[in-house]
N, C-alpha and C positions, 0 to 999 in steps of 0.2 A: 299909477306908479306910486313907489313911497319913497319919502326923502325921510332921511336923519333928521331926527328934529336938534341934533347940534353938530350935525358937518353941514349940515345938508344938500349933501351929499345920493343920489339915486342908489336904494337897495335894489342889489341883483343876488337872485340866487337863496334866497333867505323867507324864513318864516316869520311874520314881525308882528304887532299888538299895535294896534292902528291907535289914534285920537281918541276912538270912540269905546274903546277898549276890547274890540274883537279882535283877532289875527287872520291873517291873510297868508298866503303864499304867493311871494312873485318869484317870476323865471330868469334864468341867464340874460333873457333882454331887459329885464326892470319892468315888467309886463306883470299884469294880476294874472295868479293861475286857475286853470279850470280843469277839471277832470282827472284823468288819473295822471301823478306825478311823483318824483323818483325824487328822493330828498333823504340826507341823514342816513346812507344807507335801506332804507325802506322805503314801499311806494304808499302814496294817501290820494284820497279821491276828493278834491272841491268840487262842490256845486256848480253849475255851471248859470245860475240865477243870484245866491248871494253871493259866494265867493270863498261861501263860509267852507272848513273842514267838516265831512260829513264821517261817523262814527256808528260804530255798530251795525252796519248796513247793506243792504246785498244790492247794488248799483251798478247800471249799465254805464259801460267803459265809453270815452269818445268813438272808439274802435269800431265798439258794438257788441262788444263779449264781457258777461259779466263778471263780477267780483263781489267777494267777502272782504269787509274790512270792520276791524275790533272797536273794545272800547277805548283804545288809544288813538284809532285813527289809524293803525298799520293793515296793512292787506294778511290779509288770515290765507294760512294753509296749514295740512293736517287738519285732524276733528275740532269741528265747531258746530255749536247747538245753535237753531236756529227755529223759532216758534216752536220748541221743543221735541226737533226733532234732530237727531243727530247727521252731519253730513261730513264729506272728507274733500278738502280743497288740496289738490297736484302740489305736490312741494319746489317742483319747476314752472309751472304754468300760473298757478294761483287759481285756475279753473275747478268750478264742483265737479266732480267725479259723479258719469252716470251712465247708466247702462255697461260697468266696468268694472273689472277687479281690481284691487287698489293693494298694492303693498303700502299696510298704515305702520311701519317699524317691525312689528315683533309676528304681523299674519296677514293674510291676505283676507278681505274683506270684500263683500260686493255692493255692491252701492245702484239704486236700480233707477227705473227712468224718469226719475222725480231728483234723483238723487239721496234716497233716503237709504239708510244701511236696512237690508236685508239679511236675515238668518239665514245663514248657510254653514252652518257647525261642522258641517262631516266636511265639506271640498276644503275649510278651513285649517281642519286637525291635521291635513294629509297635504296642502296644498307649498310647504316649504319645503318638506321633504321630497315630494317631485319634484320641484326645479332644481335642488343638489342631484338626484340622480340623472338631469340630462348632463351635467356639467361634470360627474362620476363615471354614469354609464352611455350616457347617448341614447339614453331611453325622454323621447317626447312627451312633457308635462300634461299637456293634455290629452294626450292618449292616456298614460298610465291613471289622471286624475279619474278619466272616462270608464276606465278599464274598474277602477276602484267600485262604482258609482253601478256598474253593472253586474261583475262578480256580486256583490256584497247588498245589494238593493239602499244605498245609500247608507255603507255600515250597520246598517239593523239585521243583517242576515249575515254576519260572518264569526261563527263556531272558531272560539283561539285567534282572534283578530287574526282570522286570515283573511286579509280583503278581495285578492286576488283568484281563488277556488285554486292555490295551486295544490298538486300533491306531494306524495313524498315525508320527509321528516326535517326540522330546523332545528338544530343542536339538539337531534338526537330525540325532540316532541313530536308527535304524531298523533291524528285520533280519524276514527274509523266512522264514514258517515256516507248515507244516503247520498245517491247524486244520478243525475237524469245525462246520461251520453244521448247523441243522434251516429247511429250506424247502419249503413247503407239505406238510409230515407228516415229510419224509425227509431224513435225513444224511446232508451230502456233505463228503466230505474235500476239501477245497483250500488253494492256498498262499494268504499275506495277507503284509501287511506290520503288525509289530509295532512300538513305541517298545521305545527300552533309555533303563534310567537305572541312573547310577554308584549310587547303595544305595536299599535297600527303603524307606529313608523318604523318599525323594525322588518313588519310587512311589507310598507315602500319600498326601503332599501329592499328586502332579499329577493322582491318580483324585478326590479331593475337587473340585480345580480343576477340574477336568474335567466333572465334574457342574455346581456350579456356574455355568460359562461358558454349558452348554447348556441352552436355552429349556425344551427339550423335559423336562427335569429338575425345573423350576420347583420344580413340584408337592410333590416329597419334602425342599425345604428346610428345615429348622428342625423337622421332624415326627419329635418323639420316640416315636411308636409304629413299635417295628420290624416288624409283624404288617403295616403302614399302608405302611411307607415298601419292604418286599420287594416286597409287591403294585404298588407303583407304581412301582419299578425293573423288572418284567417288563413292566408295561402301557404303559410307557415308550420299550420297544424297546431296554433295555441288553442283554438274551439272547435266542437266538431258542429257548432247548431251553424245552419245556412246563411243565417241571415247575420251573423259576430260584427261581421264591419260596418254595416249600414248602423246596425245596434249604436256600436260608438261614436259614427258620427253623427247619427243625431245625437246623443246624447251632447256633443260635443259643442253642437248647432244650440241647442235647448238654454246648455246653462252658462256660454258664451265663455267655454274653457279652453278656445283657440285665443285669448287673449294671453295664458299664459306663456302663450310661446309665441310672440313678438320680440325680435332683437334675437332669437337665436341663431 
């Protein structure tokens, strides 16, 4: 315990600078603290051998789950470097983010089973404008992300940022290209006319719109199972190749873009 050295008086509750000139944290009982605790508005983690405040340091909880905590002594969330490597702490949990896509403010980012940020450029360029088209059109984030990711061989194969292969013309742009149909078993190469649009997120949107405009689409609006909503993009007549829905759900499986569509 610590007493006032002029009430003396038992501190509860308080961070205090001992005799010996360290500081301490005791609890609501006047008890020395240990481990992770909630003070001043933020939480700090003491030792649970000296007692001391530990800083800068990725430390297992009493609990048993770990934590980042700064050069202040506060519990880190958001991006913090760590043996120079970048990682992203939940801004509700305080937990590293891993094996997960992570809204870090301005993009989604994935963070992989170490916890360390992975390059994922293209699911990133494209990945906010799909979660406004479910909440626009009822078109499922991760199918459309998936859908991108196939059309387009992870944006390196989309001629007029069409990410989608749709055809037709987008305000009036259009361009004339090579494309492989499957009709009744067998693929044939022929020309088509494609839409061009000025950037990938204008592609997002018009492939959502797109869907939604069409009847035939009805079906997979608002249907957050993406197992549900592949199946009924192929049954649908978006592709004619066989295998379209198995296509996206793996792909879906691979690069774990059914996390975007948790909470819908």
């Amino acid at each position: 315990y610590y007493f006032d050295p002029y009430t003396y008086l038992r501190v509860d509750n308080n961070y205090v600078q001992s005799q010996w000139g360290s500081w301490y944290m005791f609890g609501d009982d006047g008890r020395i603290v240990s481990g992770v605790t909630q003070w001043a508005g933020s939480y700090y983690y003491f030792d649970p051998t000296t007692y001391l405040r530990v800083d800068n340091a990725y430390v297992q909880s009493q609990w048993g789950a770990w934590y980042m905590f700064g050069n202040d002594g506060r519990i880190v969330s958001g991006f913090h470097e760590l043996n120079g490597q970048q990682y992203f702490f939940d801004l509700n949990t305080y937990q590293m983010v891993k094996e997960h896509w992570a809204n870090t403010g301005s993009e989604w980012r994935y963070f992989d089973g170490n916890g360390q940020l992975t390059s994922t450029d293209f699911v990133t360029s494209i990945a906010n404008g799909a979660m406004q088209t479910w909440y626009k059109y009822g078109v499922l984030p991760s199918v459309s992300i998936a859908q991108a990711i196939c059309e387009s061989n992870w944006g390196t194969a989309a001629p007029g940022n069409n990410l989608f292969g749709i055809k037709g013309s987008y305000n009036g742009q259009s361009q004339l290209l090579w494309t492989w149909e499957v009709y009744n078993g067998q693929s044939v190469h022929i020309q088509d006319w494609f839409r061009v649009y000025p950037t990938v997120n204008e592609s997002v949107n018009d492939h959502a719109s797109f869907l939604y405009e069409n009847s035939r689409y009805n079906n997979l609006l608002w249907d957050n199972n993406y197992y549900s909503v592949c199946n009924k993009l192929h049954q649908d007549g978006y592709a004619t190749a066989p295998t379209y829905a198995n296509t996206l759900i793996n792909i879906i499986h691979a690069s774990g873009l059914d996390q975007f569509d948790e909470g819908l």
